[in-house]
KELOTI-781350 format. One record per residue (C-alpha): y, z, x; residue number from 1. Coordinates in nm, 3 decimals. Each point is the difference from the previous one (the first is absolute). Layout:
BEGIN
@Y=Y	Z=Z	X=X	seq=NUM
...
END
This chain:
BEGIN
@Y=29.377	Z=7.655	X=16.493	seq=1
@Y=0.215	Z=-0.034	X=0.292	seq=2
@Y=0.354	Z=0.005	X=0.108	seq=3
@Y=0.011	Z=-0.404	X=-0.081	seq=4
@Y=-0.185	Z=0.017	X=-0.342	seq=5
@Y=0.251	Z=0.321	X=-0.105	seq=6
@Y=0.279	Z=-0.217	X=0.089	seq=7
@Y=-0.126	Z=-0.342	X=-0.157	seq=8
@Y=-0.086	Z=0.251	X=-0.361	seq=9
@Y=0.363	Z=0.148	X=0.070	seq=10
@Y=0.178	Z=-0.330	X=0.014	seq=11
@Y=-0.143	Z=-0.144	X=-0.332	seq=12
@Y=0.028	Z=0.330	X=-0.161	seq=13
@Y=0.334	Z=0.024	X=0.062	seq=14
@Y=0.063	Z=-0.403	X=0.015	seq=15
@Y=-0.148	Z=0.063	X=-0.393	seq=16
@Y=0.235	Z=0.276	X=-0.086	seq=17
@Y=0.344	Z=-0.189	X=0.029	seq=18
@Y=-0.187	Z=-0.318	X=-0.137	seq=19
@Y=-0.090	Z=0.167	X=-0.351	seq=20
@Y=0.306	Z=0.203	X=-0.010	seq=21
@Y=0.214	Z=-0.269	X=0.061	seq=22
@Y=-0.211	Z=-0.254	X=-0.184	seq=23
@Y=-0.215	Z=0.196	X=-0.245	seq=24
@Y=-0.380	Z=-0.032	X=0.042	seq=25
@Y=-0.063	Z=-0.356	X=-0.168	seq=26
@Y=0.337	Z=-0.125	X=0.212	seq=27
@Y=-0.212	Z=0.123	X=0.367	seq=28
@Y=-0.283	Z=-0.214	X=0.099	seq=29
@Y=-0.238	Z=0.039	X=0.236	seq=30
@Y=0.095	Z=-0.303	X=0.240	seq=31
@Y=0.387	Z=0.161	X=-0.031	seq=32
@Y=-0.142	Z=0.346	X=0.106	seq=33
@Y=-0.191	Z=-0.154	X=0.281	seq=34
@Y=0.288	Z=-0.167	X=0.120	seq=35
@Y=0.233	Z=0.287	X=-0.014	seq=36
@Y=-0.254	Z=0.224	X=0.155	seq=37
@Y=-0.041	Z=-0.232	X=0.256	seq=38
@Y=-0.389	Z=0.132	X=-0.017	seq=39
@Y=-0.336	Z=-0.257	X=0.029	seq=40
@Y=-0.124	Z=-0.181	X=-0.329	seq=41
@Y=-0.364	Z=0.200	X=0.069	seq=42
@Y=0.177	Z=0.347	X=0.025	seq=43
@Y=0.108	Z=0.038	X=-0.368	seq=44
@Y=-0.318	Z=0.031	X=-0.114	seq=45
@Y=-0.146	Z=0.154	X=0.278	seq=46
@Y=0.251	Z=0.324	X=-0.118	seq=47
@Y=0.022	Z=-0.083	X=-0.293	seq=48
@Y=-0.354	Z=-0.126	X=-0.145	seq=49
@Y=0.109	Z=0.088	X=-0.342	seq=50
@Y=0.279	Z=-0.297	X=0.059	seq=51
@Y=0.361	Z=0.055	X=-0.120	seq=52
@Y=-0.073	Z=0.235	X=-0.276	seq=53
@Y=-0.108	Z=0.245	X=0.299	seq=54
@Y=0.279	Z=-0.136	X=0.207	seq=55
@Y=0.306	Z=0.092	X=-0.272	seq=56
@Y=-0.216	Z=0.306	X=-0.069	seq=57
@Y=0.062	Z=0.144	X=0.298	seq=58
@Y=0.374	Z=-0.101	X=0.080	seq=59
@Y=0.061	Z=0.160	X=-0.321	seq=60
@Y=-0.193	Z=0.323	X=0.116	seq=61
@Y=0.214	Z=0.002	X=0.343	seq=62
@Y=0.336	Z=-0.090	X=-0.184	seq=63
@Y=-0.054	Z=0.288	X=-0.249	seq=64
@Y=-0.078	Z=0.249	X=0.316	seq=65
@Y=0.344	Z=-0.121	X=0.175	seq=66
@Y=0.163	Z=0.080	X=-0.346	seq=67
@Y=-0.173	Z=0.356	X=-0.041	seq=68
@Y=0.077	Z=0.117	X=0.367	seq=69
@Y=0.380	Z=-0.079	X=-0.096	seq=70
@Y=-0.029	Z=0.229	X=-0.245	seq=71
@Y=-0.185	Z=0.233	X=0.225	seq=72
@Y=0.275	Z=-0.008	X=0.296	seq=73
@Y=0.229	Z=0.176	X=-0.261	seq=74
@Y=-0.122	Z=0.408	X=0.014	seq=75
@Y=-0.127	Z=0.140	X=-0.340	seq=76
@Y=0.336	Z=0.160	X=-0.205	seq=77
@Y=0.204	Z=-0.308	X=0.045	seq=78
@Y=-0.063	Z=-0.247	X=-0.276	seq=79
@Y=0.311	Z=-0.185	X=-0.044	seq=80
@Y=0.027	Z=-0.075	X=0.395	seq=81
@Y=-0.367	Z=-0.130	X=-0.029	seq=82
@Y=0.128	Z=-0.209	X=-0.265	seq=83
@Y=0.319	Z=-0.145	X=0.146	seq=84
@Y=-0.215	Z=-0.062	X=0.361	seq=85
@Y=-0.224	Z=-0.222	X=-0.189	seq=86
@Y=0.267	Z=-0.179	X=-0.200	seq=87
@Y=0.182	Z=-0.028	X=0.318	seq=88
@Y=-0.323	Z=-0.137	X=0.190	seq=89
@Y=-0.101	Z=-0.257	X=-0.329	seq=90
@Y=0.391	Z=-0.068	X=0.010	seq=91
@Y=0.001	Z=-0.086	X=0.444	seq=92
@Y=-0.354	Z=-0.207	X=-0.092	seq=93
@Y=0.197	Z=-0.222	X=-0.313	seq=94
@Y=0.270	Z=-0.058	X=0.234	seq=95
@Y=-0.218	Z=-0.116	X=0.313	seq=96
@Y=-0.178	Z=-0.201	X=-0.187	seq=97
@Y=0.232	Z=-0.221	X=-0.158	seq=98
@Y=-0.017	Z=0.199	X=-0.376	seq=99
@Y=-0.365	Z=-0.124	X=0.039	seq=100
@Y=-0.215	Z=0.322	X=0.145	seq=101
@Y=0.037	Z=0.344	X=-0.249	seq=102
@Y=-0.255	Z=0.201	X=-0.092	seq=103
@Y=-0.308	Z=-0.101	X=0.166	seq=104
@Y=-0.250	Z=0.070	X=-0.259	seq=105
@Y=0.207	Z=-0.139	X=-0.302	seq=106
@Y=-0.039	Z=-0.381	X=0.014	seq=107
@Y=-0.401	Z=-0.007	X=0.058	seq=108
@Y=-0.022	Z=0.274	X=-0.282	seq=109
@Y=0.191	Z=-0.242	X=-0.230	seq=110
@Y=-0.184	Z=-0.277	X=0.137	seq=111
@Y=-0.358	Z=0.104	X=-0.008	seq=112
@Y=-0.075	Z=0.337	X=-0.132	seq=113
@Y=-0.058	Z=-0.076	X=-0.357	seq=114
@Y=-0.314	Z=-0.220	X=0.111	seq=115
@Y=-0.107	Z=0.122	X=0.337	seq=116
@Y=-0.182	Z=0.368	X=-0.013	seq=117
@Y=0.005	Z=0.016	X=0.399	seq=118
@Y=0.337	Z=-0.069	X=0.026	seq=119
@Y=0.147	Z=0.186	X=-0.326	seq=120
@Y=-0.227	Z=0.312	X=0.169	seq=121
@Y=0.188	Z=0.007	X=0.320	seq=122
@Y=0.348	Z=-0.115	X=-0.190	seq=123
@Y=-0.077	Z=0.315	X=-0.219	seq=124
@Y=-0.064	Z=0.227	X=0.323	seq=125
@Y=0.252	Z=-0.064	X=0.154	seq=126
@Y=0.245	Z=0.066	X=-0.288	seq=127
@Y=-0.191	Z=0.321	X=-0.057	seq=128
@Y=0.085	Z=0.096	X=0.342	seq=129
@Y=0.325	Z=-0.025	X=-0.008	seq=130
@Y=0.038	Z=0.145	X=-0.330	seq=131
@Y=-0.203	Z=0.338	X=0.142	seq=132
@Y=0.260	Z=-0.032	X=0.318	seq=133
@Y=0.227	Z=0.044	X=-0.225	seq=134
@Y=-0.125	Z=0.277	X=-0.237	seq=135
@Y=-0.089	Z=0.166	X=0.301	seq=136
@Y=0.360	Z=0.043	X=0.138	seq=137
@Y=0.135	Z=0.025	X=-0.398	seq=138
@Y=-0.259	Z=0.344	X=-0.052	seq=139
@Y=0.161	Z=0.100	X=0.377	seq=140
@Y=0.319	Z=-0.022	X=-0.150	seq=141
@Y=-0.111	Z=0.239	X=-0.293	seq=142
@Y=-0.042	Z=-0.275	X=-0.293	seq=143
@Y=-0.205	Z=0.087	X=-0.293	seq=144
@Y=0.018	Z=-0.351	X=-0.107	seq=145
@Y=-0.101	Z=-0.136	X=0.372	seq=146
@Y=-0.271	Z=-0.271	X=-0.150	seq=147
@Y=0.219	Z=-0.135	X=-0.262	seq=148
@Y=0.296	Z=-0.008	X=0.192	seq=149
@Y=-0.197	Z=-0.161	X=0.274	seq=150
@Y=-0.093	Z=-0.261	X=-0.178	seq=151
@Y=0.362	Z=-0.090	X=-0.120	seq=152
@Y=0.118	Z=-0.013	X=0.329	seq=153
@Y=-0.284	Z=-0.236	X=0.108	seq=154
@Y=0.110	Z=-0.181	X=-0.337	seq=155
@Y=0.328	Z=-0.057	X=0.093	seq=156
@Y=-0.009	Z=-0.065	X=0.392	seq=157
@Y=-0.245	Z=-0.262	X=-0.105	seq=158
@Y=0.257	Z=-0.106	X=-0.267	seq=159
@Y=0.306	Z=-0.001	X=0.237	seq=160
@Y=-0.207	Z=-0.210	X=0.240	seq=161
@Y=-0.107	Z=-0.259	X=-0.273	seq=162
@Y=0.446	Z=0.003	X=-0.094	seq=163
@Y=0.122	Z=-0.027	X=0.398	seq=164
@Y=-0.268	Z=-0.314	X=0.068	seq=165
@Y=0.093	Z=-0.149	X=-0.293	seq=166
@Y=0.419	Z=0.080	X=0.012	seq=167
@Y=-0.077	Z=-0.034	X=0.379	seq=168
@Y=0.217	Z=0.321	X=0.010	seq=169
@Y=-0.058	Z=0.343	X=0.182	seq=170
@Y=0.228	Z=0.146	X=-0.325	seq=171
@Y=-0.311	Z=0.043	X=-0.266	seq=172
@Y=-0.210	Z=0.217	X=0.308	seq=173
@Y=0.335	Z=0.209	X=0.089	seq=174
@Y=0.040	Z=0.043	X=-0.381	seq=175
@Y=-0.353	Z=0.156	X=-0.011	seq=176
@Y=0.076	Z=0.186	X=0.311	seq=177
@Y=0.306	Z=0.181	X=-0.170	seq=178
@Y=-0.191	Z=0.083	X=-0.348	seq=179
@Y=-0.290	Z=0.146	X=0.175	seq=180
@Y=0.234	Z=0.221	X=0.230	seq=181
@Y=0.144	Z=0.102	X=-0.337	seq=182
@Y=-0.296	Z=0.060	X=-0.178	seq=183
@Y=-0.125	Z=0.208	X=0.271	seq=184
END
């Protein structure tokens, strides 16, 4: 594929992310995406023969990575300031958006992943991920209890995000922010 077709898959990819996260997966069409891509009719399913299924698939798979190297930028022993940088980043992302863009996994995994295997898989692996990012950095910080405590975290960041887009309030994520300083 060259330069063009990277950039045409690019723009829908990402034209699909803030259209599902915004407007869930049934609320994003396929004319909407086109239009916010700005991409050709013939080039969804050119890279994307499996259609929108493949299409929300993928922008799933590449918002989970962006979440995961968040978590990454934060060195190994650190856990609560790998914690409070990703509230912090949901918390600038809610705010940008209007209260409309948190988590960018959340709304299609609600939407979809009861009833769609390909999507629930990458919705699962990319919670996964950022659950191990976390458990990696919790076992750095000498925590016999890294995996459960991992997933509690993950629990309540998702929580806090679900509370500040609904109170359309940064208080819920800086709430989670101070408990997981203090449980850690």
């Amino acid at each position: 594929m060259g330069a063009k077709g990277t950039e045409t898959r690019g723009k829908l990819i990402d034209a699909t992310r803030g259209l599902v996260e915004k407007h869930g997966y049934f609320g994003a069409g396929l004319n909407q995406i086109i239009e916010t891509s700005g991409a050709p009719r013939g080039s969804l399913y050119f890279h994307f023969p499996g259609g929108k299924d493949q299409l929300v698939a993928e922008a799933v798979a590449q918002s989970g990575n962006e979440i995961t190297a968040l978590i990454d930028a934060v060195a190994p022993g650190d856990t609560a300031a790998a914690a409070t940088s990703l509230l912090a980043a949901f918390g600038d992302r809610l705010e940008a958006s209007d209260w409309h863009q948190g988590c960018p996994v959340a709304t299609v995994t609600l939407d979809v992943s009861a009833a769609n295997d390909t999507i629930q898989a990458e919705c699962a692996a990319a919670y996964t991920a950022w659950e191990q990012a976390l458990r990696i950095r919790l076992q750095a910080d000498g925590r016999s209890d890294a995996a459960d405590l991992a997933a509690a975290i993950l629990a309540m960041i998702e929580g806090a995000l679900l509370l500040a887009r609904a109170q359309r309030s940064r208080e819920p994520l800086e709430r989670v922010a101070r408990t997981i300083r203090t449980m850690l």
